[in-house]
C-alpha positions as CSV (number, residue, x, y, z in Angstrom):
1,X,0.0,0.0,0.0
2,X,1.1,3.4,-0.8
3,X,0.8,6.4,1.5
4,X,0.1,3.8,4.7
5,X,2.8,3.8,7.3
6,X,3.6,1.1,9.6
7,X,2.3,1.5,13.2
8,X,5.2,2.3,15.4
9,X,5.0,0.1,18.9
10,X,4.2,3.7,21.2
11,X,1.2,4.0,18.7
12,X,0.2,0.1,19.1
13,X,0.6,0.5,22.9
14,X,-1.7,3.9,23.5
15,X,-4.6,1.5,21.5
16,X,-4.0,-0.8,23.9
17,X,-4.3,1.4,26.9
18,X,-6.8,3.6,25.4
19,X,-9.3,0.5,24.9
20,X,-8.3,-1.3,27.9
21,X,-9.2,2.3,30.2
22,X,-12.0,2.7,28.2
23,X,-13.4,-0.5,28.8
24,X,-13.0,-0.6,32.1
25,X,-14.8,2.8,32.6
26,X,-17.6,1.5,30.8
27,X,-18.1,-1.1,33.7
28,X,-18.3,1.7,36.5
29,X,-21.5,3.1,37.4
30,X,-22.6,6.1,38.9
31,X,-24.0,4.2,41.5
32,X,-20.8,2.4,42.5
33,X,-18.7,5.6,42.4
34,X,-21.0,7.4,45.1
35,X,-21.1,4.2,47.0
36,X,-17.3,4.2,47.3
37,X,-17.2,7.8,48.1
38,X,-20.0,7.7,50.8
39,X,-18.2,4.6,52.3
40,X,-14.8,6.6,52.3
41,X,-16.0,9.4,53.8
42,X,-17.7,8.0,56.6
43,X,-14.6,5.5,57.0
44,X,-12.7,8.6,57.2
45,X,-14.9,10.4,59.9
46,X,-15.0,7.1,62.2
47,X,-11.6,6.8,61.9
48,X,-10.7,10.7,63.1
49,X,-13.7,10.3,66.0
50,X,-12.1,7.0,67.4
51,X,-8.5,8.4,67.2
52,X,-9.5,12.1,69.0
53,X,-11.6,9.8,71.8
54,X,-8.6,7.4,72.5
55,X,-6.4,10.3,72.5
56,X,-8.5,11.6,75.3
57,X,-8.8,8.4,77.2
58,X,-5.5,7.8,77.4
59,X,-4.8,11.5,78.3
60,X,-7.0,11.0,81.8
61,X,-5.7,7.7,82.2
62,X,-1.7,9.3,82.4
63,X,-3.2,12.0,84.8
């Protein structure tokens, strides 16, 4: 073929990615994304209340 030029291996390897990320975004949903981000945020805030409460509770126990 005239004009056509080979694919270079960076170009063969962006396909790859590109259809492999776009694949994989296909297979998230909405749903699933607030789900994760509710469940991270409360993680977070039950995390921070235990740690300031045993903070606490150790600093009357050393008094």
């Amino acid at each position: 073929m005239v004009g056509v030029k080979p694919m270079r291996w960076n170009d063969i390897r962006i396909s790859a990615l590109g259809g492999t990320l776009c694949s994989i975004w296909a297979s998230f949903s909405l749903g699933d994304v607030a789900q994760t981000v509710l469940t991270a945020a409360l993680g977070t805030i039950v995390s921070c209340v235990t740690s300031t409460l045993l903070r606490r509770y150790v600093k009357k126990r050393s008094n």
